[in-house]
C-alpha positions in Angstrom: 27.9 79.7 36.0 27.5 76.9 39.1 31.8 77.6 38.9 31.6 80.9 39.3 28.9 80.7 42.3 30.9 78.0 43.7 34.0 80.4 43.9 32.3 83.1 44.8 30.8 81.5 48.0 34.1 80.0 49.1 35.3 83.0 49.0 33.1 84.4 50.9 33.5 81.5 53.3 37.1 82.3 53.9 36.6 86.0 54.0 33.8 85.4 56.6 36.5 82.5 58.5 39.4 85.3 59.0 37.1 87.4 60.6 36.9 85.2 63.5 39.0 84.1 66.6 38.8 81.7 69.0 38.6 81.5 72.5 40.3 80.8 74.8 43.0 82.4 73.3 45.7 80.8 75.8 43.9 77.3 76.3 44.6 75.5 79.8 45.9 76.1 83.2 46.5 79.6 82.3 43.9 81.8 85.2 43.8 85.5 85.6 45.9 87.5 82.9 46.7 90.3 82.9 47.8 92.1 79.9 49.8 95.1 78.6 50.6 97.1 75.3 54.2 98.8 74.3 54.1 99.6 70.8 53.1 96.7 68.5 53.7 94.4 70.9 51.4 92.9 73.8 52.3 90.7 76.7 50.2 88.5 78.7 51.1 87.1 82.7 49.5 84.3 84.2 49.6 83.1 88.4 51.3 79.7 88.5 50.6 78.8 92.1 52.5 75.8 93.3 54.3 75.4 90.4 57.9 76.7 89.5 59.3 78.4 87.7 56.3 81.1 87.9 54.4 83.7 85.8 54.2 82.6 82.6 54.6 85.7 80.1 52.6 85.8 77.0 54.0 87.4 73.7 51.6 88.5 70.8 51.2 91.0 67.8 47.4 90.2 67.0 46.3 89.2 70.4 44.7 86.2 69.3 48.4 84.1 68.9 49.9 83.9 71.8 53.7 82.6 71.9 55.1 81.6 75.6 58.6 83.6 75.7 59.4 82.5 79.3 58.8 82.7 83.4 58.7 85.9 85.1 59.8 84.0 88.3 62.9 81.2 87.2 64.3 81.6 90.3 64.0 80.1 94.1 65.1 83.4 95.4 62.1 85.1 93.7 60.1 82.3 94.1 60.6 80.5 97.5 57.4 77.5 97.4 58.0 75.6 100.6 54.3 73.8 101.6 52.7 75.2 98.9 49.7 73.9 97.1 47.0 74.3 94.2 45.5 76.5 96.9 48.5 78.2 97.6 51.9 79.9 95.6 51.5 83.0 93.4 47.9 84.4 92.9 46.9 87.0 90.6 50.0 89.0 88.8 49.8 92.0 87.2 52.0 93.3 84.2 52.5 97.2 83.4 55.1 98.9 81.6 56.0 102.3 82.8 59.1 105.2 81.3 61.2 101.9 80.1 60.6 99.6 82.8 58.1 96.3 82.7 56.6 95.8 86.5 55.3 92.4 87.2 53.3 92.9 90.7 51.6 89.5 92.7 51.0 87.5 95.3 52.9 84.6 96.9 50.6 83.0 99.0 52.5 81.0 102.1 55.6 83.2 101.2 55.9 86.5 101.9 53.2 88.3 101.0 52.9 91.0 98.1 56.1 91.7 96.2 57.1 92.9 92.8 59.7 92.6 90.4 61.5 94.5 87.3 62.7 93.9 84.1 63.8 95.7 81.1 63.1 93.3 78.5 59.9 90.8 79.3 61.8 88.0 78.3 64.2 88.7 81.5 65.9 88.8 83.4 64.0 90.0 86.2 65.0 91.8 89.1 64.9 90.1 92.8 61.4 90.3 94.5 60.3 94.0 96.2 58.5 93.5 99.0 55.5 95.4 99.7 53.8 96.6 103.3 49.8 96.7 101.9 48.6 93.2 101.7 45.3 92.0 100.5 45.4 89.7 97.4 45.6 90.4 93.5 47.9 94.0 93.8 48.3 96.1 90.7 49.7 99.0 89.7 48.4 103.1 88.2 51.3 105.4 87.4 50.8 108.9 87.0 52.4 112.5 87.3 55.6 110.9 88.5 53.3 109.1 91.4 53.1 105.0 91.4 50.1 104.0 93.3 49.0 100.0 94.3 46.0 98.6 95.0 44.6 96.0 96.2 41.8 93.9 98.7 43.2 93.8 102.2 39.8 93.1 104.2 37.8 92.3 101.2 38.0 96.5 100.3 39.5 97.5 97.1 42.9 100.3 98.9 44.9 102.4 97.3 48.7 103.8 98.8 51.3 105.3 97.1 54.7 103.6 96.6 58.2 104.3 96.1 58.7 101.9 92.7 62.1 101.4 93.8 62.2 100.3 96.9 58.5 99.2 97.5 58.0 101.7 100.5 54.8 103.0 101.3 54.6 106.4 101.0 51.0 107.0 102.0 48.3 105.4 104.0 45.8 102.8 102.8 42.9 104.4 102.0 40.0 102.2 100.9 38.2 102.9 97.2 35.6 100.5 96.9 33.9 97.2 98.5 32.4 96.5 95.2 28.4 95.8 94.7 27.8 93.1 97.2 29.3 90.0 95.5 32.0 87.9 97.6 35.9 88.0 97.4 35.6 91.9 95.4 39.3 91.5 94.3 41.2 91.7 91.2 41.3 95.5 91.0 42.9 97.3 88.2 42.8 101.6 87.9 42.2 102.5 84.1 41.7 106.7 83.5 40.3 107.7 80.1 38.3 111.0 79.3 38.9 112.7 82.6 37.7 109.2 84.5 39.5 107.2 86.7 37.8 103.5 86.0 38.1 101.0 89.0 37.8 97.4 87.6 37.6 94.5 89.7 36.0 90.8 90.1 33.4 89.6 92.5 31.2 86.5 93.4 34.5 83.8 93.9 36.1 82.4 90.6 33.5 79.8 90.4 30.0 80.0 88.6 29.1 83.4 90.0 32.6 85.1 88.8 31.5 88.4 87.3 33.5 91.7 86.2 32.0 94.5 87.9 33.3 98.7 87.5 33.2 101.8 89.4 34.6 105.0 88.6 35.0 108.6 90.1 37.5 112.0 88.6 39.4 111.7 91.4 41.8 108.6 92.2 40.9 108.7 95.7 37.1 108.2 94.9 34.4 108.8 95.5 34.1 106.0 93.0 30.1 105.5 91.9 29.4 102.1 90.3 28.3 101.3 87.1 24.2 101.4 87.3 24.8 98.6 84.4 27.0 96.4 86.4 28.1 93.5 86.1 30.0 93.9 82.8 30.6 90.5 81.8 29.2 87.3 83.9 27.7 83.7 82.6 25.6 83.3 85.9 22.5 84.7 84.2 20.0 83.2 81.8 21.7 84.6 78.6 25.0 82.4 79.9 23.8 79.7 81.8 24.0 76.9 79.0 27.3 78.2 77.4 30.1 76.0 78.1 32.2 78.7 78.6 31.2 79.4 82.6 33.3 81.3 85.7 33.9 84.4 83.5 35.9 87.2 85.4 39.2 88.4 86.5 39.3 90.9 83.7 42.1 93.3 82.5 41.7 95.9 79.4 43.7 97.0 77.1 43.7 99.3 73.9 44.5 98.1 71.1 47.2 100.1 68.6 44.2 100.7 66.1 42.6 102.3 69.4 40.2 99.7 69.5 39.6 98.6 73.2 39.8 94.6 74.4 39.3 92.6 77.6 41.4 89.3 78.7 39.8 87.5 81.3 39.3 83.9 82.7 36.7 81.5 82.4 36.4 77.6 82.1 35.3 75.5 80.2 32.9 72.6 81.6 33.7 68.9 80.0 31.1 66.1 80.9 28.2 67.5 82.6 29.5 70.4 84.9 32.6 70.2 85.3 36.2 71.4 84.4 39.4 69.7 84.4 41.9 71.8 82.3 41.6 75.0 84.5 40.7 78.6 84.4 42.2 79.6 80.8 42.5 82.7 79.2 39.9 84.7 77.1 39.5 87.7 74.5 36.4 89.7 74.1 35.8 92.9 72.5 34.7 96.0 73.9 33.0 99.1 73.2 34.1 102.3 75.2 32.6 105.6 74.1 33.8 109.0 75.4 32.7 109.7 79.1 30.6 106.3 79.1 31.1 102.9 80.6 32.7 100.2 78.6 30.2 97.8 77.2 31.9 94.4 76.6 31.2 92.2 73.7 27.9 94.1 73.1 26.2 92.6 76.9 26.1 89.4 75.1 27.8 86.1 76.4 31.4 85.4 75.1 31.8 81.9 73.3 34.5 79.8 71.6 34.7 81.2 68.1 34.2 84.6 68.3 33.3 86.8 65.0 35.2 90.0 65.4 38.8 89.4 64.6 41.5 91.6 66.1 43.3 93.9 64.5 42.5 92.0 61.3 45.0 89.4 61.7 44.1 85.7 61.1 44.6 83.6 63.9 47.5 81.4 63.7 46.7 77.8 64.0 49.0 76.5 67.9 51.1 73.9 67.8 49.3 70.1 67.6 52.6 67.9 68.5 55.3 68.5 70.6 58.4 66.0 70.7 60.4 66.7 73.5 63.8 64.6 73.9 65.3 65.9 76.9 68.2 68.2 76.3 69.0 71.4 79.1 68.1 73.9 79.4 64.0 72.7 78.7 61.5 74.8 77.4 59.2 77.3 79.6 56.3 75.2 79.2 58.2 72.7 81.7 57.4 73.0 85.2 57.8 71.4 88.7 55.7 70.9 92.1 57.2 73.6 94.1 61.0 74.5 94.1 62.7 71.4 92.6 65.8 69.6 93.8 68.5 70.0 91.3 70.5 67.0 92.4 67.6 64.7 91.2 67.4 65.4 87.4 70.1 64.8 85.5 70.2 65.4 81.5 72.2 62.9 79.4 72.1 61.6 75.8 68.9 63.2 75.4 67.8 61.6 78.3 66.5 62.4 81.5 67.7 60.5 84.8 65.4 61.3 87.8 66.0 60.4 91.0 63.0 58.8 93.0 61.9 61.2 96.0 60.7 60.1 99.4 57.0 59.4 99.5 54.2 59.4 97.0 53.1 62.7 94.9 50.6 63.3 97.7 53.2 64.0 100.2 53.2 66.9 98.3 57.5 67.9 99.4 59.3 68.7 96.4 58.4 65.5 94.6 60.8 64.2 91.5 58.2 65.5 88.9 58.5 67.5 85.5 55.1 68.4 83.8 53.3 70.5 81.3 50.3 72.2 81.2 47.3 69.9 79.5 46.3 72.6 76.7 43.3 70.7 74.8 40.8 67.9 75.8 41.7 65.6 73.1 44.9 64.7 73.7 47.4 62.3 73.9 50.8 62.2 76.1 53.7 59.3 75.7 57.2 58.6 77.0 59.5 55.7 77.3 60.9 55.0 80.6 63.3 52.6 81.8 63.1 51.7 85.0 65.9 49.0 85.8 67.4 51.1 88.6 64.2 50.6 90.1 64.0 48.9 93.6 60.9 47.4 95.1 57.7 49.5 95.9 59.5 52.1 93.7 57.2 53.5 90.9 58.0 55.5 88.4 55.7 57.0 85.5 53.3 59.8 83.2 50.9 61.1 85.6 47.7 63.3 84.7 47.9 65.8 88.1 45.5 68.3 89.4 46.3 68.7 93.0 48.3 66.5 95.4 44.9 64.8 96.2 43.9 64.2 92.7 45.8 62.8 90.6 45.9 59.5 88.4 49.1 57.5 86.9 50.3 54.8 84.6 53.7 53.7 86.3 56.1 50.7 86.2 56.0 48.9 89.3 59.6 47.2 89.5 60.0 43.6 91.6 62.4 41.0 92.0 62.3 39.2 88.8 59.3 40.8 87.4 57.2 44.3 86.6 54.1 45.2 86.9 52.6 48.0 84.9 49.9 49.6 87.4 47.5 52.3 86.8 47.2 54.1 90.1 44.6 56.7 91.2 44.5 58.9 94.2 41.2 61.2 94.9 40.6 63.3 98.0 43.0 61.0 100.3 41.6 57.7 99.0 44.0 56.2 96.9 43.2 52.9 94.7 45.4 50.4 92.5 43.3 50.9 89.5 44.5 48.1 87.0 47.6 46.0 87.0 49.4 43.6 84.1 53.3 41.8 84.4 56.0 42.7 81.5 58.8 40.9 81.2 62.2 43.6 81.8 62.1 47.0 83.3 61.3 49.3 80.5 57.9 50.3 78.7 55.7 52.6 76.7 53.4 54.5 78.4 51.0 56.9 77.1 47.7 58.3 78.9 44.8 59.7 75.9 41.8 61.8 76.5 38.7 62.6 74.7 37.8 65.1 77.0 35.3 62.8 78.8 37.6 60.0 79.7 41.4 59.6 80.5 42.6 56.0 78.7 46.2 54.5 80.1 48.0 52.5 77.5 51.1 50.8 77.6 53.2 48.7 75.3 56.7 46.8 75.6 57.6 47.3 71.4 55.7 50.6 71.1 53.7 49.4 68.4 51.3 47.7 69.9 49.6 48.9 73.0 46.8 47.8 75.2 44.7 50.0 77.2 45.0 49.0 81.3 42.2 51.5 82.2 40.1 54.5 82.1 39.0 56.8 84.5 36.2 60.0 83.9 37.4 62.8 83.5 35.3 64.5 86.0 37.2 62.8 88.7 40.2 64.9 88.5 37.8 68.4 87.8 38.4 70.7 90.2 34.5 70.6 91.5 35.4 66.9 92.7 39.3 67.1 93.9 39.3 71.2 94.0 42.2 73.4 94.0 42.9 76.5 92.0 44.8 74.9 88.9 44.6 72.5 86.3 45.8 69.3 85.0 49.3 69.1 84.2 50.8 66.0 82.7 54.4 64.8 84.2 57.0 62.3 84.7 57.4 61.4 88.0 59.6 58.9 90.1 58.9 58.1 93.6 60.5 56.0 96.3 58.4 54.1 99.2 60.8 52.1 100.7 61.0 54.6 103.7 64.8 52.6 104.5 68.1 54.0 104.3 69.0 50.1 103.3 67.6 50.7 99.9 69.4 53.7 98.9 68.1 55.8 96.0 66.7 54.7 92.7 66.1 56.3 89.5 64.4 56.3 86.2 65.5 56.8 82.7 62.9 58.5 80.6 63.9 58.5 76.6 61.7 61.0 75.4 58.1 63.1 76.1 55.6 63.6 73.3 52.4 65.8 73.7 49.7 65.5 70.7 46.3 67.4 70.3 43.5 65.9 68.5 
């Protein structure tokens, strides 16, 4: 009989498990999706700012597991990022599908303006950029009857215009909609119509602590739109969120599901430490409730947490990948990125190996920097390469770097010098930069590997890769975004720099052997 009760409960216990998902569903630098159905299939588009390529786009059948099919923007004739920064690049995208055609509509910040691209298949490739007249930040797109219409928050109003698709002109004037219910930045907007409404959905308050999803609507596109007496629609700055470690909630996009059940992706952050974040705005899945003729209610008005109990579409969540061993063989997966447009001359693939040239200057210098990263995806973690630095010339360094903006960063490097190396850990925050930790190996090649617990970065190194001693630590809240700021999230890459600052040198590089990525 104790059997049979036994069984019975672990069954329940799994029966009651599959019901639930966990947030965020895209973990990481991965801020303001936006997210769109065609059949059985739904994609999801981040903004990338400084980094290229740009866009990341999402691919799911269960919205819960997410599987990175590529970048929207692989290109430096899409993507031109001269100067830019974790402020700056490509903001807010947004992804609609429209009579066989997927639009991809954003921002680029310090580079043109408001421009849009097309594709027939999400996984590219995608067309050169369209440029658009109406500015204002986070455009999107409503088609209907034949008519393509933009909006966005040009003066801190949510406009609307008409477009030609095509060709990106203007057709019709800006005329503004909405300046949301007093909260800053009222950006974001997206135009939903169901039951004879047109829904106006945007974000307010800044994408910090008092980020909140607020929604207007009207029966006409051109308003006048009446706000929801109910608003906001999802927020943590109240008392029912205020101690979840899920904060910053906003930047919201619906979308129905094929059962015709109706969910919201959004971003959010979550705090490590005390208050703070380090890993970025990710992305987020919440249910929501959306009767005929009445506002949508999401996740029953109740705060949205890390396991959630309403599955999806009844599908169980599959669990994401926990080690990733990358030997360095072209072309390299989506999840690879650079600081800005990268310099093709300096990385060159061989043997599995990847030879980077040093760049002029430290990572702060922030021009085109010799760097390859990937986006830190968990707070227990652990990232490790083998790098050979015996092209190496004095004051060169060359390393695995933990990067959050180009004033807040930390590395473990090799140090090269005439007869000797030092390993150094090296740590730059808000324009003060500070040789951490230092120890001599003999040759010009080591192990480095840099682990977090989510409350403290460790830097190892090791000259056998067997046995390794830990050089340093540094809190985690160092590189949050509340101390060194920006609009990212850490990213760890391999980096070479050059400081010599004389022609007499000429250029060095590293070798680097392999890059693995754990999560705990």
């Amino acid at each position: 009989m104790k059997k049979f009760l036994f069984i019975v409960f672990l069954i329940v216990l799994t029966l009651g498990a599959s019901a639930q998902y966990r947030n965020p569903v895209i973990p990481g630098f991965h801020p303001d999706p936006s997210i769109c159905r065609v059949g059985d299939d739904y994609y999801i588009v981040n903004s990338s700012f400084q980094y290229f390529p740009g866009v990341p786009i999402y691919h799911s059948r269960d919205l819960v597991s997410w599987e990175l099919i590529g970048n929207v923007l692989d290109r430096e004739s899409q993507l031109p990022l001269k100067g830019a920064s974790s402020w700056l690049g490509i903001y807010a995208p947004t992804l609609r599908y429209h009579d066989g055609t997927y639009y991809m509509i954003t921002t680029n910040v310090g580079n043109g303006g408001n421009f849009m691209v097309t594709a027939t298949d999400p996984r590219g490739p995608w067309s050169e950029p369209i440029w658009l007249e109406q500015q204002g930040i986070d455009p999107s797109l409503w088609f209907e009857d034949g008519k393509c219409y933009m909006v966005s928050n040009p003066d801190n109003t949510i406009m609307l215009c008409e477009i030609d698709p095509a060709t990106g002109k203007q057709l019709t004037p800006s005329r503004p909609l909405w300046r949301g219910t007093g909260g800053r930045y009222p950006e974001g907007p997206h135009i939903y119509k169901k039951d004879g409404w047109y829904y106006l959905l945007i974000s307010e308050g800044g994408t910090e602590l008092a980020h909140k999803l607020t929604i207007a609507r009207s029966q006409s596109i051109y308003g006048p739109y009446t706000a929801n007496p109910d608003n906001p629609i999802l927020t943590h700055c109240n008392m029912k969120g205020q101690s979840n470690q899920i904060q910053a909630t906003g930047h919201g996009d619906f979308v129905q599901a094929k059962d015709g059940s109706w969910w919201l992706t959004f971003l959010a952050y979550r705090n490590f430490g005390g208050s703070y974040h380090h890993l970025g705005r990710e992305t987020y899945l919440a249910p929501v409730e959306w009767k005929a003729g009445q506002w949508p209610v999401v996740n029953g008005g109740e705060p949205v947490d890390t396991l959630m109990p309403q599955k999806p579409l009844g599908v169980a969540q599959q669990p994401q990948k926990r080690h990733i061993h990358t030997t360095f063989q072209k072309p390299m997966g989506p999840e690879w990125v650079y600081i800005q447009n990268p310099d093709s001359s300096k990385y060159f693939f061989h043997d599995g190996w990847l030879q980077m040239t040093c760049s002029r200057g430290p990572l702060s210098k922030n021009e085109r920097p010799s760097f390859m990263g990937r986006r830190q995806e968990s707070a227990n973690m652990t990232a490790e390469t083998f790098i050979d630095f015996t092209e190496g010339l004095p004051r060169d360094e060359a390393g695995i770097t933990v990067y959050q903006i180009h004033d807040g960063y930390a590395s473990i490097c090799l140090l090269p010098d005439v007869g000797k190396t030092k390993v150094a850990v090296k740590c730059r925050l808000k324009s003060v930069e500070s040789m951490m930790a230092t120890a001599e190996i003999e040759g010009y090649a080591a192990y480095l590997r840099i682990r977090s617990d989510g409350i403290h970065y460790l830097f190892d190194y090791s000259v056998d890769g067997k046995e390794y001693k830990t050089l340093a630590r540094l809190d985690c809240s160092l590189l949050s975004t509340e101390v060194v700021g920006g609009f990212t999230g850490t990213v760890i890459g391999l980096y070479a720099t050059e400081n010599n600052f004389s022609e007499a040198y000429g250029r060095s590089f590293a070798l680097f052997k392999y890059f693995d990525y754990t999560e705990q």
